[in-house]
N, C-alpha and C positions, 0 to 999 in steps of 0.2 A: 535555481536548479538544485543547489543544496540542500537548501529546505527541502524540496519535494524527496530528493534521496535518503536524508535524515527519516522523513516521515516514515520513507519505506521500511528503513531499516529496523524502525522502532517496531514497526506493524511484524515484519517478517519475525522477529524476534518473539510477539506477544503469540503467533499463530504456531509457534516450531514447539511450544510446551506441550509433552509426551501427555501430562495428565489428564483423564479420563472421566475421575471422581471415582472415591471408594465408597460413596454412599448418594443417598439421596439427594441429602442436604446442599453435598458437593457436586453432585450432577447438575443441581440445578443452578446455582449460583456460576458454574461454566458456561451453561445453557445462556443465563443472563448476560455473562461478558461476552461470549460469544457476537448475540444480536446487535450489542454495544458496537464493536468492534465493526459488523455489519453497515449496522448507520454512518461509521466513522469513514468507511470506503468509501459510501452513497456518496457523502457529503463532499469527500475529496474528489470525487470520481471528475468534478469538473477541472478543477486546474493540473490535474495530472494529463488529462482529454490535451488540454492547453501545451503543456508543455511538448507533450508527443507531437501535436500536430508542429510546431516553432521547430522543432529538430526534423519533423519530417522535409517541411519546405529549408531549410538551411540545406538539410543533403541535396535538394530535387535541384537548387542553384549552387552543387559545386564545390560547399563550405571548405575550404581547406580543412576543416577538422573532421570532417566528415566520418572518418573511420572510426572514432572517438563518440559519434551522437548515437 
């Protein structure tokens, strides 16, 4: 569960930069990280899927932590 938070945090972090590009060059080298960044979701989109669902069923049975997931 760490990991997976960590990862978010890092991702939320790389998509919160204001920058836009003041030129072409720099438009598209964002344009590139961008797509990067895209695939790196794709990629994680499974075990994040995972974790969601493990906290879903812990709440559906009760978890004492439940407030917490």
């Amino acid at each position: 569960m760490a990991d997976e938070e960590n990862w978010i945090k890092e991702k939320e972090q790389i998509v919160s930069v204001d920058d836009i590009g003041h030129d072409l060059t720099t438009v598209y080298l964002l344009i590139s990280k961008h797509k990067a960044l895209e695939a790196d979701v794709q990629a994680h989109e499974p075990q994040l899927m995972s974790v969601a669902a493990v906290g879903d069923e812990l709440i559906s049975q009760g978890h004492f932590g439940a407030d917490r997931i």
